[in-house]
N, C-alpha and C positions, 0 to 999 in steps of 0.2 A: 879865407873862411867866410866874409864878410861879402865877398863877390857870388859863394857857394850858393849864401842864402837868398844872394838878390836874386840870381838865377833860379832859384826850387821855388820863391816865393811869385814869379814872372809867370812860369810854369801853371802852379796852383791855381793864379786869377785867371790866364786861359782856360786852365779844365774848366774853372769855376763857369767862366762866362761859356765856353764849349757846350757842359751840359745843362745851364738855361736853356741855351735858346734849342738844344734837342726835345727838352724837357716843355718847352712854350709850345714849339713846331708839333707835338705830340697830343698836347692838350688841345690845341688849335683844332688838329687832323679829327681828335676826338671826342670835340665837343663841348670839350669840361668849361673853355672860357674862350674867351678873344681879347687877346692883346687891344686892341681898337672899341673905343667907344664912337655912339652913330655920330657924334660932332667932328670924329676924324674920318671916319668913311661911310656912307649910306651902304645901305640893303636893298640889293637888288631882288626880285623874286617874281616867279612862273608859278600860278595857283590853277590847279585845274580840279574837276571834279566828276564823280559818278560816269565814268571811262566806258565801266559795262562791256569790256573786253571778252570776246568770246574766241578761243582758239577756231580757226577753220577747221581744223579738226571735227571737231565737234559737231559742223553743222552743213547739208549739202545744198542749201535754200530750194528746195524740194517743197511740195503742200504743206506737209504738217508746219515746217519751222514758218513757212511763207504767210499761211492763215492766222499763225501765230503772232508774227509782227506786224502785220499787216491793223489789224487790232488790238492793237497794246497800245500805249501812250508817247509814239513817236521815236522811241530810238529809230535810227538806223541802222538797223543790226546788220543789212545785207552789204554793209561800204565798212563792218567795224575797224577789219583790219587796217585798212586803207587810212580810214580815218587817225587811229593809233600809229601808224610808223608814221604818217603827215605832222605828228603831233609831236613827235619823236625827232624826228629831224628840224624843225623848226625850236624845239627847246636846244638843244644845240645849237643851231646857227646862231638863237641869238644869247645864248650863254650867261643866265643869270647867276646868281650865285646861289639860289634856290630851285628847288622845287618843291610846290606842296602837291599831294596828291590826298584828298580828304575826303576818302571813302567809296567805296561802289567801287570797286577797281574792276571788279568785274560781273558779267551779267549775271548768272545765277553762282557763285562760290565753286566753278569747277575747276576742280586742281589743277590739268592740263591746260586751263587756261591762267593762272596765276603762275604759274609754270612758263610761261610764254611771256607772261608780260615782263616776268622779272627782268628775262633776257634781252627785253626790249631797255627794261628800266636800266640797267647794266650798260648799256651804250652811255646813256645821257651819264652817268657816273661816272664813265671812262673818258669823259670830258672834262672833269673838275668840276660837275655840277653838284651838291650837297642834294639830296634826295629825301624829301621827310613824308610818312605815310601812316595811315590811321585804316582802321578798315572799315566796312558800312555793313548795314543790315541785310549784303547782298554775296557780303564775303565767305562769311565763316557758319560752317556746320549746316550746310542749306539742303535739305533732302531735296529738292528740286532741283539739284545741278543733275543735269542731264546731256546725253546726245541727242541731234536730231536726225533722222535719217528717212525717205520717201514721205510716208503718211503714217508715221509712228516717234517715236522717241523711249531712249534707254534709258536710263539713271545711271549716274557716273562717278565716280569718289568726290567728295569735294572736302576740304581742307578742316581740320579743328584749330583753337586758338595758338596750341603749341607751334604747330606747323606754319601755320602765318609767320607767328615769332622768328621762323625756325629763316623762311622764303625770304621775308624782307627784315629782316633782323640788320641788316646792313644799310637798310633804308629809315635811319632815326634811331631805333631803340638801343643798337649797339651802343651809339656813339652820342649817348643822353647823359646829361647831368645828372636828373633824376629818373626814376622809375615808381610808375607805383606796383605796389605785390597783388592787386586784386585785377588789376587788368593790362590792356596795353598802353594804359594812357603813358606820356613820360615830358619830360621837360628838356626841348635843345636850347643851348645857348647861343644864338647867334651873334651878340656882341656883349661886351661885358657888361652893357647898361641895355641888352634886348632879348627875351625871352620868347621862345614858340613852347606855350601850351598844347600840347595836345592832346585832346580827351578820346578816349578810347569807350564808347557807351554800346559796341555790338560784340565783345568778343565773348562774353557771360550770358547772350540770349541778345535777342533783339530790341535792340532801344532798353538796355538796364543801365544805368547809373547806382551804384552801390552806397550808402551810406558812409563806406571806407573808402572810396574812392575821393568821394565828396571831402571827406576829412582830409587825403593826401592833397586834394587843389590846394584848399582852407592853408594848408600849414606851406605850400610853396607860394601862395599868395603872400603871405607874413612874409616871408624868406624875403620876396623881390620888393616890398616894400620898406623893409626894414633897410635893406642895402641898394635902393634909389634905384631899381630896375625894371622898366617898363616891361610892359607884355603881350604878345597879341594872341588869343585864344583860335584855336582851331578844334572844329568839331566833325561829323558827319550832320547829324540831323540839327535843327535851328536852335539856336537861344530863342529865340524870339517868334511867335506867329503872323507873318508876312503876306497871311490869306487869312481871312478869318471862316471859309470855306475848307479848309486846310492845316486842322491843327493838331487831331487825333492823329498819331501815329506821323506827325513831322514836326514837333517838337520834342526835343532831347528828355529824355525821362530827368524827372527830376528838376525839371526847368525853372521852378520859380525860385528854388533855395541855388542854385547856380546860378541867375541872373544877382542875387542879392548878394554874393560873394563877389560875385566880378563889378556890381555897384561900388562895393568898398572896399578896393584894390586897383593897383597900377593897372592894371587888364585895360587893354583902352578899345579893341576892336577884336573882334569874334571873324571867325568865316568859317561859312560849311557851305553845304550842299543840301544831296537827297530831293530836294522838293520839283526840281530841273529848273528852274525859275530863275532868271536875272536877275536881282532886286536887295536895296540897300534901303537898310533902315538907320536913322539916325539918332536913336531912341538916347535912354541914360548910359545905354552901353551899346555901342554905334555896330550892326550885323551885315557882312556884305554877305550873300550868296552867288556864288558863281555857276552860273547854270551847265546843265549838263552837258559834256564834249559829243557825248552821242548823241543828240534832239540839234534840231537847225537850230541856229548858224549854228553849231559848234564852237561855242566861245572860250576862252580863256581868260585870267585876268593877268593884270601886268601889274606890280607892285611897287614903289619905291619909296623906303624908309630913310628918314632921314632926323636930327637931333630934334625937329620943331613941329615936323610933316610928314603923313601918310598920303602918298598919292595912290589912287587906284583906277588904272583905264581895260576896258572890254577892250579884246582884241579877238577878231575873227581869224579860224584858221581857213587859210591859204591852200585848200585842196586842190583846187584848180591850178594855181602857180607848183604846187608840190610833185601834179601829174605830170605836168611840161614839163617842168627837168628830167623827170625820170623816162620822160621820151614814152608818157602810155597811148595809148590808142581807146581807150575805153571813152564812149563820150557822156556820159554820165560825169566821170569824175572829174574830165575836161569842162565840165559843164553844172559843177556838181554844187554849188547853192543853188541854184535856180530847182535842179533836180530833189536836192534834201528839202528844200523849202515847200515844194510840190507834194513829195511825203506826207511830210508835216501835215501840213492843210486836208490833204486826204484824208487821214487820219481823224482828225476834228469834223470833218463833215460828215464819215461815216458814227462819229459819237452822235453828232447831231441829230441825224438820222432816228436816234432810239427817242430823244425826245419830242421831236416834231414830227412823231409817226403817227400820230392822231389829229394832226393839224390839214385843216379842211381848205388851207391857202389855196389861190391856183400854181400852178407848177412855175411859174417864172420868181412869183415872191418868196416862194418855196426855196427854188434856186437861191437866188439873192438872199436871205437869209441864213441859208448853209455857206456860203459863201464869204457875206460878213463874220460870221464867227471863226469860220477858220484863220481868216485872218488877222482879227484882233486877236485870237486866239495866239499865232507864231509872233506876232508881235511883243507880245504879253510874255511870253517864254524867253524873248530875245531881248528883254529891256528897251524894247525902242519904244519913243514918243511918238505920239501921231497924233493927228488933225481928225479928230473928231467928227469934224463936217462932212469928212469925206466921205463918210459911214452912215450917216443919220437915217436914210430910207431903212438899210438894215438892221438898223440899232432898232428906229420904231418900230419894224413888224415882231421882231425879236424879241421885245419887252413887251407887245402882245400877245404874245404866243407862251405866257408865262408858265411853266409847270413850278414856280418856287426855286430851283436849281439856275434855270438859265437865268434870271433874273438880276440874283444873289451874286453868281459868278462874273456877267455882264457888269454892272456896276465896280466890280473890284477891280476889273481890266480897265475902264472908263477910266475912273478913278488914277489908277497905279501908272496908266500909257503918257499922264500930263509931266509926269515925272520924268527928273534923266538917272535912270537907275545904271546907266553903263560906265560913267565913272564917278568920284567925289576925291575932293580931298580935307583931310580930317589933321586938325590940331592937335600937337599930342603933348603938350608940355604940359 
């Protein structure tokens, strides 16, 4: 009898211990916690931003869509796809443990296109990579998602909040600790001592942050401090204004009572997007922005957390090395920063153009003046430092040629280029 028990009772500690660790594996799988604090294993993570993904479907680069890009603020909408499966493949190969993807997923909120990406997102998950997503003021309910086609364009379904839920439900919100009820913001856990907030401020209208929303951060703030757990905030639009050219309408609604909430709480480091901008601020609540994957270079950020240490390094993607595997023949994409760079700059010289249209220069200063701005200009977008000196002729006619705009903007770039905005690392005890 005595033998019966030892055996039923042998048994019982196996099931016991059996369904822990099914029970661990499940919670793991879904979110709720992590066995591992960051003093036992670091966080790895893939941050990218405002993707601006447009299904080719959609568009034939014919006149209207061409006229259209061509005059917009730099995407490269003609290389998107390219750009995206590059981007695709590369978060794969190099197999973080994350991805964030925070906002603007795609170019105007057309379903067909969210539609497409997910399928794209769906690979990088079929890798074992965790996938967390937010949407931007680009996603949802956008009457401007449209087709392009010769010298015209349709209007196209484009997606409501449900349906987002519904697309990438599988990307974070499933498999979140918390949720809030007024929007899509939610809380993943990625260790037991590491939290990803993510605010959700476009799925209610663009750029809203809710009062109730506000209240749900407030009370998950208390939560992670009360139980010693760090946090790092993710958003679409800025905490912080990073231009002061640039603040209407790219700072998060609601900004100041959410910076004073994230002032006094574990929250230690913010990232968004929207603004396309490389640039890290190191304020009382330290904000990286990762510039947009569609505008040159096309950058990403590389992340790694660790019990003591935030490291964050710019990494350029590899389209060029992306094409040669794939054995293309296109020499654009063979060739393809030089070529997006070239965009880029186009792009800025013909802005320039509208203000230096009443400038009585001769045609070479003229020149050289369009010229320097476009290129402080990609510079400025790409986080990179530069030498000052090199630029001075253009800088001075530049700053003569003032309408108040060039001016105002020139100085911020001056300014912001002495900087190394492409990586830092930040203290986190």
């Amino acid at each position: 009898m005595k033998k019966k028990f030892i055996i039923i009772a042998v048994i019982c500690l196996i099931l016991v211990a059996f369904l822990k660790l099914v029970s661990d594996s499940h919670l793991n799988q879904n979110g709720y916690h992590s066995n591992n604090s960051l003093s036992e294993k670091t966080v790895s993570i893939i941050v990218a931003t405002d993707l601006h993904y447009l299904s080719p479907s959609l568009h034939d680069n014919e006149s209207f869509f061409t006229d259209m890009i061509d005059n917009a603020d730099g995407k490269y909408m003609y290389y998107i796809e390219d750009i995206t499966e590059a981007f695709v493949d590369t978060v794969i190969e190099e197999r973080p443990e994350f991805l964030i993807l925070s906002g603007d997923l795609t170019f105007n909120g057309e379903r067909e296109s969210h539609l497409g990406l997910e399928k794209k997102l769906n690979r990088i998950k079929g890798a074992g990579i965790t996938i967390l997503v937010i949407p931007g003021n680009h996603d949802i309910d956008r009457s401007s998602a449209a087709k392009f086609t010769g010298d015209g364009y349709e209007l196209v379904d484009s997606i409501s909040k449900k349906q987002f839920s519904e697309i990438y439900g599988q990307y974070g919100l499933q498999k979140s600790l918390h949720k809030d009820d007024n929007s899509l913001s939610y809380i993943y856990s990625a260790r037991k001592d590491l939290w990803f907030l993510c605010v959700d401020s476009n799925s209610n209208g663009d750029n809203k942050l809710s009062s109730e929303t506000l209240k749900w951060i407030e009370d998950r703030l208390k939560e992670a401090e009360k139980n010693k757990i760090k946090v790092i905030g993710i958003s679409h639009q800025n905490l912080i204004s990073h231009n002061p050219d640039f603040t209407s309408g790219f700072l998060i609604d609601q900004s100041p009572k959410l910076s004073a909430l994230y002032r006094n709480s574990p929250l230690f480091l913010n990232l968004s997007g929207h603004i396309h901008i490389q640039h890290i601020s190191k304020g009382q609540t330290p904000e990286i922005i990762t510039s947009s994957l569609a505008v040159s270079p096309h950058q990403y950020g590389k992340i790694t957390v660790s019990a003591k240490t935030l490291d964050y390094q710019v990494e350029q993607l590899d389209v060029e090395g992306w094409a040669k595997d794939k054995q293309m023949s296109d020499e654009t994409l063979l060739h393809f920063s030089q070529h997006s760079r070239a965009f880029m700059e186009d792009v800025a010289k013909r802005k320039s153009n509208e203000w230096l249209s009443t400038s009585q220069l001769p045609t070479e200063k003229l020149i050289l003046a369009r010229n320097t701005f476009a290129s402080l200009n990609a510079d400025y977008f790409a986080g990179k430092s530069i030498n000052i000196a090199d630029y001075s002729e253009g800088i001075s006619i530049l700053k003569n040629e003032d309408d108040g705009f060039i001016t105002s903007y020139l100085e911020t770039i001056l300014t912001d280029t002495q900087k190394n905005h492409q990586e830092v690392s930040l203290s986190i005890d």
